[in-house]
LUMFI-671652 format. One record per atom (N, C-alpha, C): residue in one letter; z, x negated, y. Coordinates in steps of 0.02 Angstrom, whole numbers, padded with zeros to 5 digits, always signed. Layout:
REM LUMFI-671652
aZXY...
//
This chain:
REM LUMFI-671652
x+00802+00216-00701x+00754+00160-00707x+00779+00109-00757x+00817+00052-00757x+00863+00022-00776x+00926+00019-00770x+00976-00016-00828x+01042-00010-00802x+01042-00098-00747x+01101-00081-00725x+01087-00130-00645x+01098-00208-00650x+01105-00232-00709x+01091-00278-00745x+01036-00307-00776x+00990-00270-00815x+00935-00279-00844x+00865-00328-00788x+00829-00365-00784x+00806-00394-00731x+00755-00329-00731x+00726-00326-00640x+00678-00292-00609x+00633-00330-00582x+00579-00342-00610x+00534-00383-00571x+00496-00369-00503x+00473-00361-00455x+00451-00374-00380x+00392-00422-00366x+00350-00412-00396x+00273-00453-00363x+00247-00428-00296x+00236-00485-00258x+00226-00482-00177x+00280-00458-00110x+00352-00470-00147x+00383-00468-00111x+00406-00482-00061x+00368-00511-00016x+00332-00534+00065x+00321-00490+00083x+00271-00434+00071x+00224-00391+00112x+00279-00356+00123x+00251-00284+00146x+00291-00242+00165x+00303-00182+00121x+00268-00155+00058x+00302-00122+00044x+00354-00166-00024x+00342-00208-00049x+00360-00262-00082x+00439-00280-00075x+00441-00280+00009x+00498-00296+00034x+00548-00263+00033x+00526-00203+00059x+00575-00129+00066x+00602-00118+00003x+00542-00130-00038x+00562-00101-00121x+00625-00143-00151x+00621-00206-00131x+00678-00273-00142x+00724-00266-00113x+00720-00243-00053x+00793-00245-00014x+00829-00171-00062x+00786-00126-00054x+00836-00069-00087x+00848-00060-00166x+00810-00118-00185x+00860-00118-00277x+00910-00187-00259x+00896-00220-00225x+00957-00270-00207x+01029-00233-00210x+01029-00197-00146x+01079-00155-00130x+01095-00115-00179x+01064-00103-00223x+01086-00033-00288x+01113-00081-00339x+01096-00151-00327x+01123-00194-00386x+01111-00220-00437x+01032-00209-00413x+00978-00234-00482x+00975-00292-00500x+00968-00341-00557x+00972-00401-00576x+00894-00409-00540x+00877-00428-00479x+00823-00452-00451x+00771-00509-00460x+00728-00510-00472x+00656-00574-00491x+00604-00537-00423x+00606-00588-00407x+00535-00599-00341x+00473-00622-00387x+00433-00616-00384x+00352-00653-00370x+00330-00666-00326x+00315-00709-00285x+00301-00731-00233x+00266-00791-00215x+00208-00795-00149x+00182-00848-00135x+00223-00909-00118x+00278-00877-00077x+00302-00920-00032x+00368-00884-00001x+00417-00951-00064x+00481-00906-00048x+00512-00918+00016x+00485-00957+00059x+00523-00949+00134x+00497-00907+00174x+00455-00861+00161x+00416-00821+00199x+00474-00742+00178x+00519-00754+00140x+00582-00715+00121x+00634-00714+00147x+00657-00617+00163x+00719-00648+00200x+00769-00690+00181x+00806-00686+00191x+00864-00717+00187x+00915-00699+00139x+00919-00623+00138x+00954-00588+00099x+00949-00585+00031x+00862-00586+00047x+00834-00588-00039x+00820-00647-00055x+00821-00694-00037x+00821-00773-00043x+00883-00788-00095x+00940-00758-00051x+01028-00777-00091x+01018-00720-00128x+00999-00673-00147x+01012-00615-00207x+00980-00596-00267x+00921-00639-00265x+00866-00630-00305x+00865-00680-00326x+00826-00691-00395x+00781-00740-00430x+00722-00747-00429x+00704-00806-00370x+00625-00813-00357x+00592-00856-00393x+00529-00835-00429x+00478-00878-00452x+00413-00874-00412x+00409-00937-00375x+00351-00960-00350x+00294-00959-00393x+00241-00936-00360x+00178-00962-00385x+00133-00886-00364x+00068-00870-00369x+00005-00838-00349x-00014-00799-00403x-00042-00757-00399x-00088-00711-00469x-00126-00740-00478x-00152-00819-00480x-00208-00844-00541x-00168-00880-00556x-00091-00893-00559x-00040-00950-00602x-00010-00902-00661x-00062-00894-00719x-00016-00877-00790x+00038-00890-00807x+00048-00966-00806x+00115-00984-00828x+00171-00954-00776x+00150-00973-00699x+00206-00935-00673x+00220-00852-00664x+00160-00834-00692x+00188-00755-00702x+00215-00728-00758x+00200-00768-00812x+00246-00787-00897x+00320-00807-00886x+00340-00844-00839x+00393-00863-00827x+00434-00790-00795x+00395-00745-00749x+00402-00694-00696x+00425-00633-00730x+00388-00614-00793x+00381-00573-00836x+00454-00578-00893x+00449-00643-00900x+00493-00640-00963x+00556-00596-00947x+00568-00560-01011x+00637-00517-00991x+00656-00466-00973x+00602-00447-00929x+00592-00400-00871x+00582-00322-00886x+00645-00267-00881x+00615-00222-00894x+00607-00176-00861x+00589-00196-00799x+00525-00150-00750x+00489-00190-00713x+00430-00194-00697x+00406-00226-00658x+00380-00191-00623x+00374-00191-00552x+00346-00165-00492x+00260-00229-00458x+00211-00186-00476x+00164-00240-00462x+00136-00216-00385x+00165-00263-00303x+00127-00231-00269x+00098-00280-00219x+00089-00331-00261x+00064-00404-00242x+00009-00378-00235x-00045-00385-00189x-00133-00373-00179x-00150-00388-00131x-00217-00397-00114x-00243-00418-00045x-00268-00345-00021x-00219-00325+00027x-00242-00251+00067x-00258-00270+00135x-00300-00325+00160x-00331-00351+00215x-00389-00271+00226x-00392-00277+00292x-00447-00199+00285x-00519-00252+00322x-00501-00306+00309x-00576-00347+00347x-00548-00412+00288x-00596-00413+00224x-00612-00484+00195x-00672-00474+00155x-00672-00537+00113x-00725-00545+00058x-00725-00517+00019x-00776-00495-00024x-00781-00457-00105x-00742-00510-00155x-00742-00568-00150x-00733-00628-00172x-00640-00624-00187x-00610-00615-00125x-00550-00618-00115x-00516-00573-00151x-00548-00489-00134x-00518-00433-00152x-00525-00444-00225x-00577-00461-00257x-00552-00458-00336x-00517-00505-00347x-00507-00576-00349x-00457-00624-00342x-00401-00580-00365x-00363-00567-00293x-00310-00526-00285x-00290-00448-00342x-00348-00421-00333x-00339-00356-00353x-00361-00338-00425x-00404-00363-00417x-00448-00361-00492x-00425-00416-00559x-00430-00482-00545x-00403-00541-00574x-00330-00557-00561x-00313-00527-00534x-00206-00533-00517x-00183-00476-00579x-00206-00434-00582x-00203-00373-00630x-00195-00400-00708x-00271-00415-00695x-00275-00442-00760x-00244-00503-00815x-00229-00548-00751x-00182-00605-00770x-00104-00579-00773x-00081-00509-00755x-00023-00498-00731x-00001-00487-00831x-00050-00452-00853x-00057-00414-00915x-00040-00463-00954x-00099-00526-00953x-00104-00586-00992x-00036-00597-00999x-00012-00630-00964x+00069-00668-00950x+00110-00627-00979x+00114-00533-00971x+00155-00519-01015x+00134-00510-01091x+00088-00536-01101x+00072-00524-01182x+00094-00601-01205x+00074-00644-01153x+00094-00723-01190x+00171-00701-01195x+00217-00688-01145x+00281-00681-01148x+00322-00627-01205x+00274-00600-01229x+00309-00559-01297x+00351-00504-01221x+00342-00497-01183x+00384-00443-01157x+00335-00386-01157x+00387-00328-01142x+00371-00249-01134x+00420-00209-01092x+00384-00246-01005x+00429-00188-00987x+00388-00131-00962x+00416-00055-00932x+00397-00043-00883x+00358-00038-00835x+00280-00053-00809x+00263-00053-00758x+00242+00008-00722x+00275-00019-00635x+00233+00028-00588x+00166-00014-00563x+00124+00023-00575x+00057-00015-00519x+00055+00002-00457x+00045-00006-00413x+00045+00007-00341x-00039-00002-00314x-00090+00073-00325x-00150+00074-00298x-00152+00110-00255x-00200+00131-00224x-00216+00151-00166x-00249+00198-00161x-00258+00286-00123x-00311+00309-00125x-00387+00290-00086x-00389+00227-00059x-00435+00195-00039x-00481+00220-00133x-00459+00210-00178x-00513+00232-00244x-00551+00296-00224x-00545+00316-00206x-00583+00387-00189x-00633+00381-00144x-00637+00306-00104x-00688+00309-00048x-00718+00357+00011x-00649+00381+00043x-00644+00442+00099x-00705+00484+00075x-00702+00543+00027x-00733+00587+00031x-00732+00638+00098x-00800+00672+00084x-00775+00736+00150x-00713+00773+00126x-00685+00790+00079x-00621+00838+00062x-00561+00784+00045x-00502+00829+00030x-00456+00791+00003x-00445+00780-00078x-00444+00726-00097x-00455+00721-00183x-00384+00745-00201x-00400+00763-00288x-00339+00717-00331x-00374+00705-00374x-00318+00697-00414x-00338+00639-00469x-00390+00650-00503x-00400+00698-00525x-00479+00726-00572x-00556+00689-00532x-00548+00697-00465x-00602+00678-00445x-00611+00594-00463x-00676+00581-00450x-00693+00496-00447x-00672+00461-00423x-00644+00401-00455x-00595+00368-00391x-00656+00285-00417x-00686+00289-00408x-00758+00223-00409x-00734+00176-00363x-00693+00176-00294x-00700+00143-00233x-00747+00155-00190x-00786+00176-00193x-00841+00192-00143x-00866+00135-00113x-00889+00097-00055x-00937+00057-00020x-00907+00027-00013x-00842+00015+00010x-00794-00028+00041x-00763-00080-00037x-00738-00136-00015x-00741-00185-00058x-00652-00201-00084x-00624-00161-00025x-00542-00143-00059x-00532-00101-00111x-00574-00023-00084x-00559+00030-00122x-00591+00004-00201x-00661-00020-00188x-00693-00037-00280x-00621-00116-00293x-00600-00119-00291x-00551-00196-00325x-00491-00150-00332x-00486-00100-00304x-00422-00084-00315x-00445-00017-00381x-00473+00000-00374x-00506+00066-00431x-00539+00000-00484x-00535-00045-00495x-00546-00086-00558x-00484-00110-00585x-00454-00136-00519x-00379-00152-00546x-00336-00076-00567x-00354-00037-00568x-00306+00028-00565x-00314+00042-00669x-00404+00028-00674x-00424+00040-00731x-00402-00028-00802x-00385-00079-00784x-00377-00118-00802x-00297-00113-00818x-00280-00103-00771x-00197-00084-00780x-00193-00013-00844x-00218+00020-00837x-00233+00068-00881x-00235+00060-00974x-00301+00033-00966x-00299+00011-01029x-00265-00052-01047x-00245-00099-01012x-00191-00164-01030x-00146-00115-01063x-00105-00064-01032x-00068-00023-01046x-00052-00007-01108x-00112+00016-01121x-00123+00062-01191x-00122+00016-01242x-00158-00047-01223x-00169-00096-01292x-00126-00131-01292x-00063-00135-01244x-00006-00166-01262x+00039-00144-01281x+00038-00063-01283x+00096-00023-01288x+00149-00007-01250x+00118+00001-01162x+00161-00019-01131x+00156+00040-01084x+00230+00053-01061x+00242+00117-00997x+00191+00107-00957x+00160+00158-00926x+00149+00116-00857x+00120+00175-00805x+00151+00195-00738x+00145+00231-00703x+00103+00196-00645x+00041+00235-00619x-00012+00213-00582x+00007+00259-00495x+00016+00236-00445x+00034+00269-00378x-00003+00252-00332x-00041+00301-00298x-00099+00295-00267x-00071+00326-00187x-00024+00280-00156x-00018+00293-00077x-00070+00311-00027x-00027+00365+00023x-00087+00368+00072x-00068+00325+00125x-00077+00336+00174x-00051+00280+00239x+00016+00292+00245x+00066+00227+00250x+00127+00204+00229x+00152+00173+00302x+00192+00239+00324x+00208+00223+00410x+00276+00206+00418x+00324+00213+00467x+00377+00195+00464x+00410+00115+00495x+00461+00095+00498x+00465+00028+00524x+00438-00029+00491x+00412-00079+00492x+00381-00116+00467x+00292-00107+00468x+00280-00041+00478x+00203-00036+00447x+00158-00055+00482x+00115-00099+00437x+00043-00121+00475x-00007-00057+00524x+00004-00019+00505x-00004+00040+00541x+00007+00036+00609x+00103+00063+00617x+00120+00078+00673x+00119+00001+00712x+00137-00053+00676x+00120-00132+00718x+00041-00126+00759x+00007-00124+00735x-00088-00124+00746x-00089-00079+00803x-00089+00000+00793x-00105+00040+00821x-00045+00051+00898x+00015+00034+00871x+00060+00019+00923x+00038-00051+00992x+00015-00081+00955x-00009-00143+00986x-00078-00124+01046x-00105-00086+01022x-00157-00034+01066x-00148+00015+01100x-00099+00045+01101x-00081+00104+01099x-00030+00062+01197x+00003+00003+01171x+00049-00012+01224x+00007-00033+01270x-00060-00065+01277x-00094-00105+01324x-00176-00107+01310x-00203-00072+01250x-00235-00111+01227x-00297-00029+01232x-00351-00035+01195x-00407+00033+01176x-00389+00041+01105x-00361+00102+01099x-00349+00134+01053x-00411+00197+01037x-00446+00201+00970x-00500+00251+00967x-00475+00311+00916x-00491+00344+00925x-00463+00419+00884x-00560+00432+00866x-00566+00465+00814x-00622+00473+00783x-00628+00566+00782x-00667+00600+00821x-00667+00675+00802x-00601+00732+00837x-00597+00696+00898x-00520+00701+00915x-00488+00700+00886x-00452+00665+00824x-00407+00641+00791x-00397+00700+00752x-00422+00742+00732x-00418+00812+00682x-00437+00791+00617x-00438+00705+00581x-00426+00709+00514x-00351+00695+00496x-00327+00716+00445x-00256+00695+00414x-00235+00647+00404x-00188+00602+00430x-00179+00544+00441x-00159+00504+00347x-00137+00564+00317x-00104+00544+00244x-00039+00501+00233x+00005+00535+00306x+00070+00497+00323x+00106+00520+00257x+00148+00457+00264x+00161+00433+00212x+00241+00389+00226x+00314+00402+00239x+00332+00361+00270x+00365+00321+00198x+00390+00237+00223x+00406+00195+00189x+00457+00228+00136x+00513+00232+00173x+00566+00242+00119x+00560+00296+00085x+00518+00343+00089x+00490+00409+00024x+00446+00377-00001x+00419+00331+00008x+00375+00308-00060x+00409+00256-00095x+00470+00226-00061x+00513+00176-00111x+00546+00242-00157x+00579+00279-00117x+00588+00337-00185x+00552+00373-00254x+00478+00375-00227x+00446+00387-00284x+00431+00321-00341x+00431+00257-00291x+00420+00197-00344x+00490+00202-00401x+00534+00203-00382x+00612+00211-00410x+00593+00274-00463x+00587+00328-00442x+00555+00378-00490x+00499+00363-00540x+00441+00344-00523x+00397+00325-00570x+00433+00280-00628x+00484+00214-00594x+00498+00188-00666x+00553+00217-00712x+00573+00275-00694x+00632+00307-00749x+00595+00363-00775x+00555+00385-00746x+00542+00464-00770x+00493+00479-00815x+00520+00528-00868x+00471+00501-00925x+00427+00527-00929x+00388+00553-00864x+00345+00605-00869x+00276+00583-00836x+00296+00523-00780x+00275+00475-00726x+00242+00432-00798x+00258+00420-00855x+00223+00335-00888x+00167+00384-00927x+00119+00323-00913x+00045+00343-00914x+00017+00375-00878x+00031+00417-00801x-00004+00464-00766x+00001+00406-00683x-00065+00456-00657x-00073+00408-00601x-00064+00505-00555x-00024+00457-00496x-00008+00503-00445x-00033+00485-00377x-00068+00518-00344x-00064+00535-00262x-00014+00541-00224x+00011+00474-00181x+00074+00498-00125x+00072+00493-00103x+00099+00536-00045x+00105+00560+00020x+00144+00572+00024x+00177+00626+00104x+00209+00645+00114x+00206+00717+00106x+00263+00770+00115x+00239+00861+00069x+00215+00868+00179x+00176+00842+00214x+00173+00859+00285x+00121+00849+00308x+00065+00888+00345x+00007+00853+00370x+00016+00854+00442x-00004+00787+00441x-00003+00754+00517x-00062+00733+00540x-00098+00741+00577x-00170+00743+00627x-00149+00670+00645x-00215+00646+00650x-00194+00584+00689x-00197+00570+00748x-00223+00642+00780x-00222+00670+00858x-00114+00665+00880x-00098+00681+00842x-00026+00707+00854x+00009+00633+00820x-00023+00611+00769x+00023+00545+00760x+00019+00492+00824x-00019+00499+00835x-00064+00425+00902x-00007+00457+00970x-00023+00514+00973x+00006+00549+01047x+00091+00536+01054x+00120+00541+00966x+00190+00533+00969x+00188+00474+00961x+00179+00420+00945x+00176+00339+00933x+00157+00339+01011x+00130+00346+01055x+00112+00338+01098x+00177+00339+01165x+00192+00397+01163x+00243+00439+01196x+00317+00387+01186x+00313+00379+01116x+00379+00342+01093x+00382+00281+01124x+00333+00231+01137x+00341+00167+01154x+00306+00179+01237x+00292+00223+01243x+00298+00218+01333x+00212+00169+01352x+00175+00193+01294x+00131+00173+01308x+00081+00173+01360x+00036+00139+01382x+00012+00134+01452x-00086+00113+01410x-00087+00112+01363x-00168+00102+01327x-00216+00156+01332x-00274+00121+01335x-00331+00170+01351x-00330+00214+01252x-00341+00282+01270x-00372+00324+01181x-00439+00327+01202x-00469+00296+01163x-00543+00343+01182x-00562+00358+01100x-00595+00438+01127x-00610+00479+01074x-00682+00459+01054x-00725+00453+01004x-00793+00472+00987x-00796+00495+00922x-00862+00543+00935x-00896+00574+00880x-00912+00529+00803x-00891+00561+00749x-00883+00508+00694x-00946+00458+00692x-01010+00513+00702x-01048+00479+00713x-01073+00413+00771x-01059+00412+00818x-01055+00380+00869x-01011+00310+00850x-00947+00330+00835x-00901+00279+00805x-00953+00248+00761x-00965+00279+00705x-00993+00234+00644x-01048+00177+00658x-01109+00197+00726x-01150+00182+00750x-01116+00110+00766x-01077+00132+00829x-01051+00070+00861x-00987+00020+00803x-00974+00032+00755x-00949-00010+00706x-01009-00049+00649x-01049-00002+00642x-01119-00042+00608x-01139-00107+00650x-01131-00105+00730x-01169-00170+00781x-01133-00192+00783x-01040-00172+00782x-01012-00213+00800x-00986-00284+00724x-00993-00248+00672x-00952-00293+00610x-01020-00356+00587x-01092-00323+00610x-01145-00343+00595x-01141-00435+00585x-01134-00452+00675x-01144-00503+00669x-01091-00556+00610x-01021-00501+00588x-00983-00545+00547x-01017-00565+00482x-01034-00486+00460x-01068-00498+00395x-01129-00560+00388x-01174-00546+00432x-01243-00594+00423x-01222-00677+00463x-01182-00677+00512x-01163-00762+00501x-01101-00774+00492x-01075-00721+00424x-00970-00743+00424x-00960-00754+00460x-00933-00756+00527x-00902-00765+00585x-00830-00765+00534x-00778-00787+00564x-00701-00791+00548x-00669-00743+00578x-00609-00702+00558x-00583-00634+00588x-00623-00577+00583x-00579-00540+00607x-00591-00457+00595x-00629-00436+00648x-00679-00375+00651x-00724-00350+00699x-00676-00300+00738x-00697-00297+00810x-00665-00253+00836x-00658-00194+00796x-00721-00177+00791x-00703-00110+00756x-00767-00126+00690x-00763-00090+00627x-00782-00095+00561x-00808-00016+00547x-00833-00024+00490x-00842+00052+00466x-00784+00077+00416x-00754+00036+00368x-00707+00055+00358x-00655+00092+00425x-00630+00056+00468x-00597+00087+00513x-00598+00170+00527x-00666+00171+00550x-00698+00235+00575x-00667+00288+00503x-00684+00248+00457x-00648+00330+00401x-00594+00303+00386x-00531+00272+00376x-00476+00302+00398x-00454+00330+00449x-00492+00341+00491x-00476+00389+00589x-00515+00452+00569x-00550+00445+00512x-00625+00494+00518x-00632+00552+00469x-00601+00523+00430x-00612+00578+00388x-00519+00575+00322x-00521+00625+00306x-00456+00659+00275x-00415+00591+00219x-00353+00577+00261x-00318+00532+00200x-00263+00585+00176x-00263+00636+00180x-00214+00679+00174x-00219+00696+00084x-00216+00646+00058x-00254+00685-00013x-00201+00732-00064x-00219+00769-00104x-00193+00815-00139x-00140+00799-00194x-00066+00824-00180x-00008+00786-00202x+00039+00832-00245x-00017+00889-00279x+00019+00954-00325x+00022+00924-00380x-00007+00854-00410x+00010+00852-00461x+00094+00794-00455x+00097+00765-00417x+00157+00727-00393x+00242+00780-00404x+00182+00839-00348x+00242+00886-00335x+00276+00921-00400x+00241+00934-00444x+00241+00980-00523x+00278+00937-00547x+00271+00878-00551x+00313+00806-00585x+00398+00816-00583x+00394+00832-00528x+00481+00831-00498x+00474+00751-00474x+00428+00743-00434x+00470+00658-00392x+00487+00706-00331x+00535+00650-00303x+00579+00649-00240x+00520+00638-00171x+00501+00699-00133x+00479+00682-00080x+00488+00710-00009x+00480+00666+00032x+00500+00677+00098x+00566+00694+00134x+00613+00643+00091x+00662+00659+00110x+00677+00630+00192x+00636+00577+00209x+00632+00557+00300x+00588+00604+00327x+00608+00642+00350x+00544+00698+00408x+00509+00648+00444x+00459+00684+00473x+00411+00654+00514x+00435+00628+00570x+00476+00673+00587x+00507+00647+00666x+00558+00582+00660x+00613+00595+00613x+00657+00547+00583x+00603+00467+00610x+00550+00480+00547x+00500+00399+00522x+00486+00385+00594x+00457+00467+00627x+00427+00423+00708x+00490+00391+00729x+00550+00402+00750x+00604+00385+00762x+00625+00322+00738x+00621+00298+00683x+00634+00233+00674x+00572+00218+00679x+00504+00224+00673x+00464+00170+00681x+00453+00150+00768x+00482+00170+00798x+00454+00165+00896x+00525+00124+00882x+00604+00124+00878x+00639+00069+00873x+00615+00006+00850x+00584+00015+00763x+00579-00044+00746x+00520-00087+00804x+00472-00053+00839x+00423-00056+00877x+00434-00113+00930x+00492-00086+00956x+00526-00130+01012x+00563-00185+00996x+00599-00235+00927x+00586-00249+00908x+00560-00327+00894x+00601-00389+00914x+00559-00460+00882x+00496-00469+00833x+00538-00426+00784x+00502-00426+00722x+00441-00398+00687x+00431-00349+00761x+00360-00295+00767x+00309-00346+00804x+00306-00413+00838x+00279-00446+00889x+00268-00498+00856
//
């Protein structure tokens, strides 16, 4: 990637995969730069080891400041809320992108970038994509901001002259994940729903194999300019993910199963009243929801695999294994 001096930049290094990605070039010895909303919302570690610049993706100057120097940047700052506004998600996704570009063109720099998108671009088809197929976003207002920001990153790319490897995660499990937090949280006390008896592909994905492929994307010279699908090389049902997440934390929560259709029904009445009088917060249940439970995140990862990136080096059982520890847990609550 770089030699361990050279600065590595880190936008949204709060969230969670942001974080992971920081703690483990910390430790390798990387001359570290944060981007960040809010540097006390940082551990501690990366607080004393890093170089943080405050400020948001509509502050140019502070992402000019962020940029300068920098020869890799990791962009995985975005709003991946699965319940907000159209308004927000481009903000974040669409206009964070674009200003990310700006700042490095005011800054005369050229490093490196990884983008960090989502196969939310594909808008849960009935099959599993890759890359050839349409990645539009489909209906949902994450997947279209993130398939604009994906395209935008693209050509910034090209007209700046600049590396830039595009990574399209599937669901990103493991300790820390909004995933296993949510569904754990249901799973211990709460109604947990499985869509189709849980027979679509969950598109597990655990943390620290996709910090490996981010690490890969920025050295490999085969990764700049191509956009990849990642996953894990394993398909996992989300019948069998729920049952072992379940099992692991000694859960005592109701599963109830329904027909995709049925689900979708009862997520149309239920998100309704948000949409037509904004209500504040998330709907019990959404239609987005229903197709990540519903239909295949398992998407197609031969062109990843042909690449030579590093995958799955945490087995499934391993990730379940630390994610039911991290589960139990302060920091999961």
């Amino acid at each position: 990637m770089t030699t361990p001096r050279e600065p590595v930049l880190v936008t949204g290094a709060t969230g969670f995969i942001g974080g992971r990605l920081s703690r483990r070039l910390l430790a390798q010895g990387c001359a570290l730069r944060l981007f960040v909303r809010d540097p006390v919302r940082l551990d501690a570690d990366l607080r004393r080891g890093a170089d943080v610049v405050s400020g948001d993706l509509a502050d140019v100057p502070a992402l000019r400041d962020a940029v300068r120097g920098a020869a890799t940047v990791f962009h995985c700052a975005a709003d991946v809320a699965t319940w907000d506004r159209d308004r927000r998600y481009r903000a974040a996704n669409v206009d964070g992108v674009r200003n990310l570009f700006r700042a490095i063109e005011i800054a005369g720099a050229a490093p490196r970038i990884v983008h960090l998108s989502s196969v939310d671009v594909y808008g849960f088809p009935g099959q599993p994509a890759d890359e050839t197929c349409a990645a539009g976003g489909g209906s949902f207002g994450y997947g279209r901001s993130k398939a604009q920001g994906e395209r935008i990153a693209a050509a910034e790319a090209v007209r700046l002259g600049l590396e830039c490897a595009i990574l399209r995660p599937c669901n990103v499990m493991g300790p820390g994940s909004p995933f296993v937090a949510r569904i754990g949280k249901e799973l211990r006390g709460g109604l947990m729903l499985t869509v189709d008896g849980g027979r679509a592909d969950c598109g597990f994905l655990d943390i620290d194999n996709l910090i490996d492929v981010l690490l890969w994307a920025a050295a490999a010279p085969q990764a700049a300019g191509a956009t990849f699908n990642v996953r894990d090389p394993v398909a996992v049902p989300w019948s069998r993910f729920v049952a072992d997440l379940r099992a692991g934390i000694a859960g005592r929560g109701v599963v109830l199963d329904l027909p995709f259709g049925l689900a979708d029904l009862a997520a149309m009445l239920l998100q309704a009243p948000h949409l037509l009088l904004r209500l504040p917060g998330e709907p019990m249940l959404h239609r987005l929801i229903v197709r990540i439970f519903g239909r295949s995140c398992g998407h197609d990862i031969a062109r990843l695999t042909a690449a030579g990136a590093p995958l799955g080096a945490v087995d499934y059982a391993e990730s379940m294994r630390r994610a039911v520890a991290w589960f139990g847990t302060d920091a999961a609550r």
